[in-house]
N, C-alpha and C positions, 0 to 999 in steps of 0.2 A: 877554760882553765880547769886541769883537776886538780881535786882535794892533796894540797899538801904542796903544787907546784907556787912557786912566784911567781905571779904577775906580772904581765909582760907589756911594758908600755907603750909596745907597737901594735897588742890587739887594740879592738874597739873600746873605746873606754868611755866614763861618765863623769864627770865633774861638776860638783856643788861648791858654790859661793854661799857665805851667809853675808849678810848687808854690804851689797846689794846683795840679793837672793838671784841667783839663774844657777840654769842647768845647764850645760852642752855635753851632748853626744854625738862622737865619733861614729862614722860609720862608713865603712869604705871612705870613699873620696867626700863624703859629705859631710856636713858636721849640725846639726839642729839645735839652735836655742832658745832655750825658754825662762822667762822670768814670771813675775806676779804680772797678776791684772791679763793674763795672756797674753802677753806678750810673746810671739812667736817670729825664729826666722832661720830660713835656709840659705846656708852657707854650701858652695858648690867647689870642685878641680882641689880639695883640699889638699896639698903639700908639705910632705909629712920631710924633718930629714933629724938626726941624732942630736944629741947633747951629753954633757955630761952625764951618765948615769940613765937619759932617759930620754925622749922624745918633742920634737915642735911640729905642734899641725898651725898649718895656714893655709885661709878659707876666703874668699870676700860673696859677697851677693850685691845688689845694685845699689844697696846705701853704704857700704862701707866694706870690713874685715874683719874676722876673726882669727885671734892667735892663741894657741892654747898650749903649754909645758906642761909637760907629766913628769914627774921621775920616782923613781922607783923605793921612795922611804915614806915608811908609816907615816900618817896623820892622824889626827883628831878632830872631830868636830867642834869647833868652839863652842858650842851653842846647847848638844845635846850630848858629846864623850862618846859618840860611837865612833870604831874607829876603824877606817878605813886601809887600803895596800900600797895606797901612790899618794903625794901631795902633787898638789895642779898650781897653774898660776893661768887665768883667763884674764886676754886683754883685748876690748870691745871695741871698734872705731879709734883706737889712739889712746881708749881711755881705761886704765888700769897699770899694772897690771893688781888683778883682786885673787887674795890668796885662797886655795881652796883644797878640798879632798878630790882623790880620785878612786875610782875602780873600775876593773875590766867589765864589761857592758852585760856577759852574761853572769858575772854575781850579783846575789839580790843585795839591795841596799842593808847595810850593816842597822843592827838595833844599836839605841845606845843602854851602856850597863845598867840603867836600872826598871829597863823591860824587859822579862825574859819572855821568851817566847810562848804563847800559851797553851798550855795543853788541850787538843780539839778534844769535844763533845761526839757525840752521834751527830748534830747538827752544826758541828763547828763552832760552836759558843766551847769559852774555857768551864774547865769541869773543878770545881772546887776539892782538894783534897779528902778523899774517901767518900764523895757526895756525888750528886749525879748531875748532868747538864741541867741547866737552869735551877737548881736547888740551893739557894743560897739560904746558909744560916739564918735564921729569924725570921724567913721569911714564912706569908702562910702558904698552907698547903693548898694544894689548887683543888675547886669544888668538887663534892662525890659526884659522880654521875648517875 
């Protein structure tokens, strides 16, 4: 996707649930899910076709099925306020459907508002305003050599 385009809910995309917590990601015909504890599974022959507004994949692997809705209006994270390009709905074996965000698979996951991004170091540590990497106020100075 470039800068400025909208989101398009037939590329690959990512979808977060919060309670239950998973992820699934699209990806050509395949679709991977993951929750806590590791939970891991590959969903195969994914079967994508239109909706209102926006897209349904369906997936199955040898315990069950995955069905996933994207469409194409803002969400929010209930949990953390970042906010995402598509709302999802993921529905597990028959069970759901659980509301959720989505985004196209190569944007990096959104911050929520009250992380801004930090300013890198030489070393990639945040660099404190007019001070230098690792220098935090009050802190002491590191030994003469």
């Amino acid at each position: 996707m470039r800068s400025g385009e909208a989101p398009d809910p037939e590329d690959d995309v990512i979808v977060s649930t919060n309670e239950p917590f998973w992820q699934a990601r699209s990806d050509g015909d395949r679709v991977v899910l993951r929750g806590l504890e590791g939970v891991e599974r590959h969903f195969t022959a994914a079967r994508a076709s239109m909706t209102a507004g926006g897209r349904r994949l369906h997936a199955s692997d040898a315990e069950g099925e995955i069905v996933l809705v994207v469409r194409r209006l803002g969400c929010e994270d209930d949990m953390s306020g970042a906010r995402f390009p598509m709302t999802a709905m993921l529905s597990i074996d028959g069970t759901g459907p659980f509301r959720g965000c989505a985004r196209p698979a190569s944007m990096p996951a959104p911050l929520p508002p009250s992380e801004p991004e930090p300013a890198p170091g030489a070393d990639g540590a945040s660099v404190p305003e007019g001070g230098e990497p690792g220098n935090v106020e009050g802190a002491s100075p590191p030994p003469a050599a």
